[in-house]
PLY file of the C-alpha trace (Angstrom):
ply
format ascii 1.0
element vertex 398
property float x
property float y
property float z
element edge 397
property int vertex1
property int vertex2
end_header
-3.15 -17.88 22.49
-1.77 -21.08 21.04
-0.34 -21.52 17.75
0.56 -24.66 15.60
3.70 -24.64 13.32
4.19 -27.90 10.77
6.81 -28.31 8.38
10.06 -28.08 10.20
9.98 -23.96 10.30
12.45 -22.16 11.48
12.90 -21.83 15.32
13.35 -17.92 15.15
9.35 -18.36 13.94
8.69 -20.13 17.73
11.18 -17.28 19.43
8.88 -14.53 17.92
5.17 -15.90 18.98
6.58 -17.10 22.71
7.85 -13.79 22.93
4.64 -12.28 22.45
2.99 -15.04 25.13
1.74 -17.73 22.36
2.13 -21.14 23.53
3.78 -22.76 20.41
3.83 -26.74 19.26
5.73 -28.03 16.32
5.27 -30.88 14.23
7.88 -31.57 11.97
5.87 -32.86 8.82
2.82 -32.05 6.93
-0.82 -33.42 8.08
-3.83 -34.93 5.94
-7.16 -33.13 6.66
-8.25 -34.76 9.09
-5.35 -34.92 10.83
-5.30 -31.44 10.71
-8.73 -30.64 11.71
-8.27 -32.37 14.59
-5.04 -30.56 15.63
-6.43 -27.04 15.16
-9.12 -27.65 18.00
-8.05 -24.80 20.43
-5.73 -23.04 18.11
-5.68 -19.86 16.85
-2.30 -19.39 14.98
-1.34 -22.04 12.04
2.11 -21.75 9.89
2.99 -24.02 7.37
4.99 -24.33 4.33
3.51 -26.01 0.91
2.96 -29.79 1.60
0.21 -28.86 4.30
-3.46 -28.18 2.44
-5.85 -25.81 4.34
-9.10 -26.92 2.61
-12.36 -25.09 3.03
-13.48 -28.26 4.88
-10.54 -27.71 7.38
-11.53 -23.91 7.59
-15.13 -24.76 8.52
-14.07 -26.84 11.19
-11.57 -24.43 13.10
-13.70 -21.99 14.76
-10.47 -21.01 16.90
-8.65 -20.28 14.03
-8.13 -16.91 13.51
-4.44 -16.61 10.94
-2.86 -18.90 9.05
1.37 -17.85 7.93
2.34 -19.60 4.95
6.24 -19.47 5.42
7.51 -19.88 1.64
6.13 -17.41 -0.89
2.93 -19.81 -2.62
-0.43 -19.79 -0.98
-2.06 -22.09 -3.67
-2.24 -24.88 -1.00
-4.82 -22.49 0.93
-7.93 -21.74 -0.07
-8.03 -18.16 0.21
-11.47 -17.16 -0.28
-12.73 -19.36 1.89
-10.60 -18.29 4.57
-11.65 -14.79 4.58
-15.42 -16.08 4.65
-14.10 -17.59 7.64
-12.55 -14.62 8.80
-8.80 -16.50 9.14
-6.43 -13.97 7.61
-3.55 -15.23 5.50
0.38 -13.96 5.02
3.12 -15.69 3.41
6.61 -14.31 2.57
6.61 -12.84 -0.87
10.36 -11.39 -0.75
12.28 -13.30 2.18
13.70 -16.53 -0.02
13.90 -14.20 -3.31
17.79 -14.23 -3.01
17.98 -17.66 -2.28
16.09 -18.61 -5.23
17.99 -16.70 -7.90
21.36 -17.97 -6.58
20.31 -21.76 -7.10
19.24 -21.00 -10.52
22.15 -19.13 -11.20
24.21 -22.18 -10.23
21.88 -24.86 -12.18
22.23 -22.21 -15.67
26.10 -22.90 -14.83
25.97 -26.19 -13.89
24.05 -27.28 -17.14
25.76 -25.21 -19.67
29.05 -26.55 -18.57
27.03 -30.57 -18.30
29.02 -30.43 -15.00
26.41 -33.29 -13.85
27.51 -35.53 -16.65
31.44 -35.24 -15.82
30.39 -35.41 -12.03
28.71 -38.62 -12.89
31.94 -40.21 -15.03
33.91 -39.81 -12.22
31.96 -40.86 -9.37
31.45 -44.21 -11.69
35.55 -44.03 -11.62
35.49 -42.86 -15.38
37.78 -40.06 -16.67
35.63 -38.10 -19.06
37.49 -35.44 -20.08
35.97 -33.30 -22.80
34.90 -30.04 -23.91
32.10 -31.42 -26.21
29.03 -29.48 -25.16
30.30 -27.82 -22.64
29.96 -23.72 -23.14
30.28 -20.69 -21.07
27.43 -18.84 -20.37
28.57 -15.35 -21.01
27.11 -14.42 -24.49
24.29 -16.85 -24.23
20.25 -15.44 -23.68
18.54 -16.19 -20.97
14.57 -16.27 -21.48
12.93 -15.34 -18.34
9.07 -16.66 -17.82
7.47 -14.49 -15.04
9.33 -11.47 -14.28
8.30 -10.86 -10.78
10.58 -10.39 -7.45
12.60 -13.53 -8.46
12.50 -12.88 -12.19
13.99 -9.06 -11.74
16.61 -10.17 -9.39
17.48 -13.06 -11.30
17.57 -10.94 -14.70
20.42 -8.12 -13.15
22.50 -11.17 -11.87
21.92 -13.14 -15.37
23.38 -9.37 -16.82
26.41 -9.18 -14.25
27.48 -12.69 -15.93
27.34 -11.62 -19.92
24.19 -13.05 -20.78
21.73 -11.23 -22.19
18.02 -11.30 -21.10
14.45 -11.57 -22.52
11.10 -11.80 -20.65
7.72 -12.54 -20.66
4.95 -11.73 -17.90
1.10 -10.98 -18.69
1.29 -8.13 -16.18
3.09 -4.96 -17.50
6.82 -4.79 -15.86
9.30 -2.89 -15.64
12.29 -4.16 -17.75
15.80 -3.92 -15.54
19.17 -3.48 -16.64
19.33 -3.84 -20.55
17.01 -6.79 -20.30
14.27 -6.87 -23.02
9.73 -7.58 -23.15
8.87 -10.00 -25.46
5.58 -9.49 -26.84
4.61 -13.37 -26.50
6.07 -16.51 -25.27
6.63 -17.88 -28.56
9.05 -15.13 -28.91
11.16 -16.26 -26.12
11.08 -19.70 -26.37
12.08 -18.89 -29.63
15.52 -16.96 -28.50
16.55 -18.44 -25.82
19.21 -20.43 -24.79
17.83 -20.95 -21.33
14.27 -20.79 -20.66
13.81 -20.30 -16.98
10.08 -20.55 -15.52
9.14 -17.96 -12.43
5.56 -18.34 -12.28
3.13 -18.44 -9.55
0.62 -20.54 -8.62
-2.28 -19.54 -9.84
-5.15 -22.15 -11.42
-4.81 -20.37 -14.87
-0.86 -21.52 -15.45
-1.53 -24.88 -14.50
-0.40 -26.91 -17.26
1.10 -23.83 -18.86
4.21 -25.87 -20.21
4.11 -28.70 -22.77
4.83 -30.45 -25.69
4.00 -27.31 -28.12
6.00 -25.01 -25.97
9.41 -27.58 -25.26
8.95 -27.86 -29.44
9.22 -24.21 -29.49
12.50 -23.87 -27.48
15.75 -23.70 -29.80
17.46 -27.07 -30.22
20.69 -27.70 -27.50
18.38 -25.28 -25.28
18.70 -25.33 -21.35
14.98 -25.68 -19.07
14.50 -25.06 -15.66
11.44 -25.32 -13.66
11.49 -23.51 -9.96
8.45 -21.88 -9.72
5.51 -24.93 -9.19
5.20 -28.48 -10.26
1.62 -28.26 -11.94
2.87 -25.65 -15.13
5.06 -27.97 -16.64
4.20 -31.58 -18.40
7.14 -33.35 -16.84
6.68 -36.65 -19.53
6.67 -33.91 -22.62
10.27 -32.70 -21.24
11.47 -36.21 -20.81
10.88 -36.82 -24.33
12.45 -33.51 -24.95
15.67 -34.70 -23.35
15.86 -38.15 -24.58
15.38 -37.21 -28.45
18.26 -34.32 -27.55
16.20 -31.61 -28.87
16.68 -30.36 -24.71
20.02 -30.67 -23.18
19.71 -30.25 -19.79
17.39 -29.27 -17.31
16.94 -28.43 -13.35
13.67 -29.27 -11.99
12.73 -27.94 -7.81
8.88 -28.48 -8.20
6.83 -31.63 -8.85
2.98 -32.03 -9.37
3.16 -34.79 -6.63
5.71 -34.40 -3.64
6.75 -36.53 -0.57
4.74 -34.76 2.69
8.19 -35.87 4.30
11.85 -36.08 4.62
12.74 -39.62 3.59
9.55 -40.27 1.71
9.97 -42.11 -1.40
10.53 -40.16 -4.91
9.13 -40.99 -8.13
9.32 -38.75 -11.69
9.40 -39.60 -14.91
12.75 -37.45 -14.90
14.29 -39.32 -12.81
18.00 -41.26 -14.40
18.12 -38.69 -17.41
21.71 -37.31 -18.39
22.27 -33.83 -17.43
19.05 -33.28 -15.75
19.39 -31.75 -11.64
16.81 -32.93 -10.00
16.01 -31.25 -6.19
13.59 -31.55 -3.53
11.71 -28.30 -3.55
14.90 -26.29 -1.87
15.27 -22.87 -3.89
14.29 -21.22 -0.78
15.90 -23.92 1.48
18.96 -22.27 2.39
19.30 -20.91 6.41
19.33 -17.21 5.81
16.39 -17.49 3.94
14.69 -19.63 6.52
15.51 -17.52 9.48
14.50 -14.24 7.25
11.12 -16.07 6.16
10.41 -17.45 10.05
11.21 -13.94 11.80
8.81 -12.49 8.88
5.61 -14.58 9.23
5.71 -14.99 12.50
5.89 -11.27 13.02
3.00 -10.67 10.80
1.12 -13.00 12.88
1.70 -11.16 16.51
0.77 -8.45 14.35
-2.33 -9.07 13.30
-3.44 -11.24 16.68
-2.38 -8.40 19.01
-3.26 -5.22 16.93
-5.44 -6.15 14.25
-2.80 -5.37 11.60
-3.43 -7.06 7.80
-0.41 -5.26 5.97
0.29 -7.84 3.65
-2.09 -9.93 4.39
-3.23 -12.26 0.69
-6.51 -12.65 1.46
-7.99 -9.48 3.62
-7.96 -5.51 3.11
-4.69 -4.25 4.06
-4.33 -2.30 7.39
-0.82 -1.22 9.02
-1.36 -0.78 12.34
0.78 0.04 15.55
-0.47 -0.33 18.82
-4.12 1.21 19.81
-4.21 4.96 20.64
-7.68 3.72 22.99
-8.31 1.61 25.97
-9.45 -0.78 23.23
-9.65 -1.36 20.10
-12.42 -3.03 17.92
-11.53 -5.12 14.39
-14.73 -5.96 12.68
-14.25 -7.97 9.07
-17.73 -7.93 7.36
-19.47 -8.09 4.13
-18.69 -4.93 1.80
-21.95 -3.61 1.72
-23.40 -0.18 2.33
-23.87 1.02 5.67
-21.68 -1.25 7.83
-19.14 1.80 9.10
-22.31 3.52 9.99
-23.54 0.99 11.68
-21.11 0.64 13.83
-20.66 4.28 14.58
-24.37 4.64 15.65
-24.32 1.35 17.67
-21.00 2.95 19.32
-22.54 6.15 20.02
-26.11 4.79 21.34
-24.12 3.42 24.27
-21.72 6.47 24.71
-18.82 4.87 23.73
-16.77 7.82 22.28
-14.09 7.13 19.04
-10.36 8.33 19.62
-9.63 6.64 15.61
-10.36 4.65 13.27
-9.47 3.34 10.03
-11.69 1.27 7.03
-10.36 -0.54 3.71
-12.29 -2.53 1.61
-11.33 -5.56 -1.03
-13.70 -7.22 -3.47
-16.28 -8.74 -0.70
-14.80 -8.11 1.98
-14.05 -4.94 4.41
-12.13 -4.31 7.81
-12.42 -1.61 10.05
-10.37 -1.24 12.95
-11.94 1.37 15.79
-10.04 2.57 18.85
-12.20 3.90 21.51
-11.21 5.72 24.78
-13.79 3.97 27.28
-14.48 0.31 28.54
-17.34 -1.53 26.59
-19.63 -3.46 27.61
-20.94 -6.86 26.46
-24.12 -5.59 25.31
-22.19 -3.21 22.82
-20.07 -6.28 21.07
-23.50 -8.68 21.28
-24.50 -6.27 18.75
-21.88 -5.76 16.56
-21.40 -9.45 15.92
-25.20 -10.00 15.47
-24.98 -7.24 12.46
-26.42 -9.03 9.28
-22.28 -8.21 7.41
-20.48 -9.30 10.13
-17.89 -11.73 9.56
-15.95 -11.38 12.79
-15.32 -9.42 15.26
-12.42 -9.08 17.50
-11.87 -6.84 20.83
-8.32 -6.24 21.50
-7.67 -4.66 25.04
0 1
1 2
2 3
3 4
4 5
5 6
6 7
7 8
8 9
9 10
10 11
11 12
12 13
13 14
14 15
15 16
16 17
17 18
18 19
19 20
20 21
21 22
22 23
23 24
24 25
25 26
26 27
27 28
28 29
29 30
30 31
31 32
32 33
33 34
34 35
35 36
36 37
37 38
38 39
39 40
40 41
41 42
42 43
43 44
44 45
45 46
46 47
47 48
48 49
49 50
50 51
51 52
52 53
53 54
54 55
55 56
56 57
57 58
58 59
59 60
60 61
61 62
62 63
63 64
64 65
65 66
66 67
67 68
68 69
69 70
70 71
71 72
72 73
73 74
74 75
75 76
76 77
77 78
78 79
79 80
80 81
81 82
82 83
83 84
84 85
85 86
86 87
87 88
88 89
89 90
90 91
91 92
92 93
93 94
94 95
95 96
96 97
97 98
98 99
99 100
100 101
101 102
102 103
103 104
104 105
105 106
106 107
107 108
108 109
109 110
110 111
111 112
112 113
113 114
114 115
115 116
116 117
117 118
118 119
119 120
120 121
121 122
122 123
123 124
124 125
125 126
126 127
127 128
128 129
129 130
130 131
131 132
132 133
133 134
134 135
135 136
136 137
137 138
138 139
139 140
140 141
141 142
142 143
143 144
144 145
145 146
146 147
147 148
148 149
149 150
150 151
151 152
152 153
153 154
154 155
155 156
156 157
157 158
158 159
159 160
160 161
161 162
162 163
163 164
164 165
165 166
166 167
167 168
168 169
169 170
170 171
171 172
172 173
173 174
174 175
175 176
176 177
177 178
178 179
179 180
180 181
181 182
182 183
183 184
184 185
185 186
186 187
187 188
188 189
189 190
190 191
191 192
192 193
193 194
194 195
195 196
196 197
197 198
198 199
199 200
200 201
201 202
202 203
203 204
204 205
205 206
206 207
207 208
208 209
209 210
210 211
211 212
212 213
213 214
214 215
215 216
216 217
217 218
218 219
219 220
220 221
221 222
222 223
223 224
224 225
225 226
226 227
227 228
228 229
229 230
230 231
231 232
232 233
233 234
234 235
235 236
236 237
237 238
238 239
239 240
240 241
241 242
242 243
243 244
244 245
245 246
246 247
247 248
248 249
249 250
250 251
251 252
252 253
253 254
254 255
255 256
256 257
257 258
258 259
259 260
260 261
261 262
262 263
263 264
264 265
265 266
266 267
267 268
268 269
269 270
270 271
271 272
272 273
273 274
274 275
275 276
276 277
277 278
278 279
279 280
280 281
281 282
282 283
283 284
284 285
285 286
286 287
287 288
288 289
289 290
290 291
291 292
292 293
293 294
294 295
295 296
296 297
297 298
298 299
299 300
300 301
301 302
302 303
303 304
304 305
305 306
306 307
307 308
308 309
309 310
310 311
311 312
312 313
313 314
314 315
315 316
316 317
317 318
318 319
319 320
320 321
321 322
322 323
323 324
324 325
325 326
326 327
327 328
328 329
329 330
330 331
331 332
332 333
333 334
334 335
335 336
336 337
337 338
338 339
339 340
340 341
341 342
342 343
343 344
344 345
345 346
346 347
347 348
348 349
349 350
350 351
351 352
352 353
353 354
354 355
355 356
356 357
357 358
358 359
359 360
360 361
361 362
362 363
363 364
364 365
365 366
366 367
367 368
368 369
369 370
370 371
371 372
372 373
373 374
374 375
375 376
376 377
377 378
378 379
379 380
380 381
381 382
382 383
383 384
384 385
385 386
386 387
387 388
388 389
389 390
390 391
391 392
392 393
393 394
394 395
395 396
396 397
């Protein structure tokens, strides 16, 4: 088993799979596609983080490939449909950096509020600047949360635990925490906010989500912050939102265009604006969060290669599964159609082969059933499962 790990993840992720017997190499930046292809010839473990694209073209042409781990918590860079035509399952880590996350934009709401960045700036050009014009504390103040999800939540109790009141917005019915309050639309919030925070993910249908009409919504001296992905936000409508003053700060992690790697060069139309943070895609980025996120994926990969388990996966039916009760144990992805568990069953019991357990979920197109048996089979009996007319793959894990 060999696996392939880009990005500069954490080495707890290469502890894990060598552990387990996977030989491991490491690249520290992202690859092209063909680069890619190329490097996945013999592999069947990939982990990256967001720079990397796995294409349908690059799932076509890795037959070997059998998981990919996103370590961060987006999977828009992979194409996930056409992974699980492949078979390839896909995990990220949806809760590992959530902490991480929060506390950055914690420190940015601060940071603005206060236009630390401005008197930071004064002095490092050897100017004393010292004023209390627009400078304000944030207890008091509303904080307008867009996309209350596992950041959103934890960053609404902490917003709380400072003074500040919250509102939210999601499209999916949530659960409000604390004394935090639903707005019915985003108009609403944009509308009473002091701080508009975005916590989206990265779906097609919130590209472009943030513009001119929205930023014109906000209330004027407002505070904006973007950590959630580079594509929902019109980064040359918020520039003109800053420079007319209607904006007065903002904190910007995402970009629709970023450096593959460290060093690169960095260009935004945000760039040079007063009281406007500026980072490199690091609201995860801090070491707990990297060790939490590498010892995560990379256990949900030995997972799935050595007992078939998907729990979690984003892209297949979702199986936990410990270690086979059988002498073997058969994972078979297929087509959802009618008939396939039967099919198996009577293939299975034309050649004796008795069943010990065995468990079947389904998801849209796609199923997975995992079978442990209690004898050796043959070759003849996989031949024929793989040559069913809704098989996808099948694995034999002994």
């Amino acid at each position: 088993m060999r696996a392939l790990l880009l990005e500069n993840l954490h080495p707890l992720a290469t502890t894990v799979l060598n552990a387990d017997g996977v030989e491991v190499v490491t690249r520290s930046g992202a690859l092209d596609e063909d680069e890619l292809i190329e490097s996945l010839a013999g592999v069947q473990l990939l982990g990256i983080r967001s720079k990397t694209q796995v294409t349908e073209r690059v799932l076509s042409h890795a037959p070997d490939l059998l998981a990919v781990g996103a370590f961060c918590i987006g999977t828009n860079q992979i194409d996930l449909d056409a992974a699980a035509r492949e078979g390839i399952a896909v995990f990220n880590a949806p809760f590992s950096n959530t902490r991480s996350v929060v506390e950055i934009a914690i420190a940015e709401i601060i940071a603005l509020t206060r236009r630390l960045t401005e008197r930071d700036r004064a002095l490092h050009s050897g100017v004393w600047d010292k004023s209390a014009e627009g400078s304000h504390e944030v207890r008091g103040r509303t904080l307008g949360i867009v996309g209350y999800g596992n950041i959103g939540t934890q960053l609404s109790v902490l917003a709380e635990a400072l003074g500040m009141s919250v509102i939210f917005y999601d499209t999916a019915e949530k659960l409000a925490l604390g004394n935090a309050r639903r707005a019915e639309t985003l108009d609403e919030l944009l509308e009473t906010a002091d701080v508009v925070t975005l916590h989206v993910d990265g779906r097609a249908g919130n590209a472009g989500m943030f513009g001119a009409s929205q930023l014109a919504r906000m209330r004027p001296g407002s505070i904006f912050l973007n950590l959630s992905r580079g594509f929902v936000v019109d980064y040359a409508a918020l520039r003109e939102g800053i420079l007319e003053g209607r904006i007065a700060g903002a904190a910007v992690d995402v970009f629709p265009q970023e450096p593959k790697r460290r060093g690169d060069p960095f260009e935004s139309d945000l760039r040079g604006l007063p009281n406007v943070i500026l980072t490199p895609h690091i609201g995860g980025s801090t070491e707990e969060a990297q060790k939490a996120i590498g010892q995560f994926v990379a256990n949900k990969l030995r997972d799935y290669v050595r007992h078939g388990s998907t729990m979690l996966s984003v892209n297949l039916p979702n199986l936990a599964l410990d270690a086979r009760t059988g002498s073997h144990r058969l994972v078979h992805l297929h087509r959802n159609t009618p008939g396939v568990l039967a099919g198996i069953n009577a293939t299975l019991a034309e050649h004796g082969v008795n069943v010990e357990a065995q468990l079947l979920a389904t998801s849209g197109d796609i199923g997975y059933v995992v079978t442990d048996v209690g004898s050796d089979l043959g070759a003849d009996v996989c031949a024929e499962l793989e040559v069913m007319d809704q098989t996808i793959r099948l694995r034999l894990l002994s």
